[in-house]
C-alpha positions in Angstrom: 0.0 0.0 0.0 1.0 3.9 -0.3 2.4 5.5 2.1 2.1 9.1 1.8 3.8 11.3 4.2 1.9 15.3 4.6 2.3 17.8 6.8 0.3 18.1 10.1 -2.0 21.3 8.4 -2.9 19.0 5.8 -3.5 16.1 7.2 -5.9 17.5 10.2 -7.7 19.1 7.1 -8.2 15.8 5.8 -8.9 14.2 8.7 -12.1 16.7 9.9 -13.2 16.3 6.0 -12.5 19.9 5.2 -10.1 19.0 2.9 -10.8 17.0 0.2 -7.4 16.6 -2.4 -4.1 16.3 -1.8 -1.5 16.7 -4.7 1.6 15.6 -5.8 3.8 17.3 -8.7 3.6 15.9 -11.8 7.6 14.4 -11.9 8.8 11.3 -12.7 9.3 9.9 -9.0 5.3 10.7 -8.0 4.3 9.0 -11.8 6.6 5.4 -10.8 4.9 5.9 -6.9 1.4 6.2 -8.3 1.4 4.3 -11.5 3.9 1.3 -9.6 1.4 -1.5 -10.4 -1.6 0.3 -11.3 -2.8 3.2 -9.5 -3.6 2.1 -5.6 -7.3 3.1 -4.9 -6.6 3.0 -1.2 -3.3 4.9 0.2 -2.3 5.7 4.3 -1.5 9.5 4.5 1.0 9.6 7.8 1.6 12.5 9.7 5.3 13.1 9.8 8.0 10.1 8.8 8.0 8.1 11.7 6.4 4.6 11.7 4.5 5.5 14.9 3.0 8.7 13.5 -0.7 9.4 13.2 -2.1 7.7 10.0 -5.3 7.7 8.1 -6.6 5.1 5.4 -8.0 7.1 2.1 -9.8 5.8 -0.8 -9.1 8.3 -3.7 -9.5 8.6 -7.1 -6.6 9.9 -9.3 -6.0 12.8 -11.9 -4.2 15.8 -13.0 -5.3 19.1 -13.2 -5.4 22.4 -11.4 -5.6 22.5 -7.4 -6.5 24.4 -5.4 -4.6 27.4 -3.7 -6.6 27.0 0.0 -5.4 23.4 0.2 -1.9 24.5 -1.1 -1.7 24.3 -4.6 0.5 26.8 -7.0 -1.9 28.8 -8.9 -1.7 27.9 -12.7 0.4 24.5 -11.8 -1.2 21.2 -13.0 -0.9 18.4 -10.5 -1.5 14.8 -10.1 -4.8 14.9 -7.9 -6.0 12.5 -5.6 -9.6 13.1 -4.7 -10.2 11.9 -1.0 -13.3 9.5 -1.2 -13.9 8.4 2.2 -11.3 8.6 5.2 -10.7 6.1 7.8 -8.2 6.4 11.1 -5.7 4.2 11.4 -4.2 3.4 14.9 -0.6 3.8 15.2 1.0 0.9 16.0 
């Protein structure tokens, strides 16, 4: 599975439902990470690096286009976007 690492702003945002994308740029590194085996429906998103760090589960949907400057997007930048379906917390373990 994904594991996504985001910063604590973004991920609380996620977490209360208030945000509902989170991008990646559009580089070689992100296309292997989400294209490795077909595009993963369900990814963690981890507060921080640790293993131990808050986590939650996301179904998502993938695609590229413009995000969105509140939920910190470049203005004019295309992205690859994954659209936050449903959310789930995960416990750290």
């Amino acid at each position: 599975m994904l594991i996504l690492p985001i910063k604590k702003k973004w991920f609380d945002m996620i977490r209360s439902g208030e945000k509902k994308e989170e991008y990646r740029e559009i580089k070689p590194y992100w296309t292997s990470r989400l294209m490795k085996n077909g595009y993963p429906n369900t990814i963690i998103l981890r507060n921080g690096y640790r293993k131990d760090s808050p986590k939650i589960k996301c179904r998502c949907r993938l695609s590229i286009g413009l995000g969105k400057e509140e939920w910190g997007a470049e203005p004019g930048k295309q992205y690859y976007i994954l659209e936050i379906l449903e959310v789930h917390d995960e416990q750290s373990r």
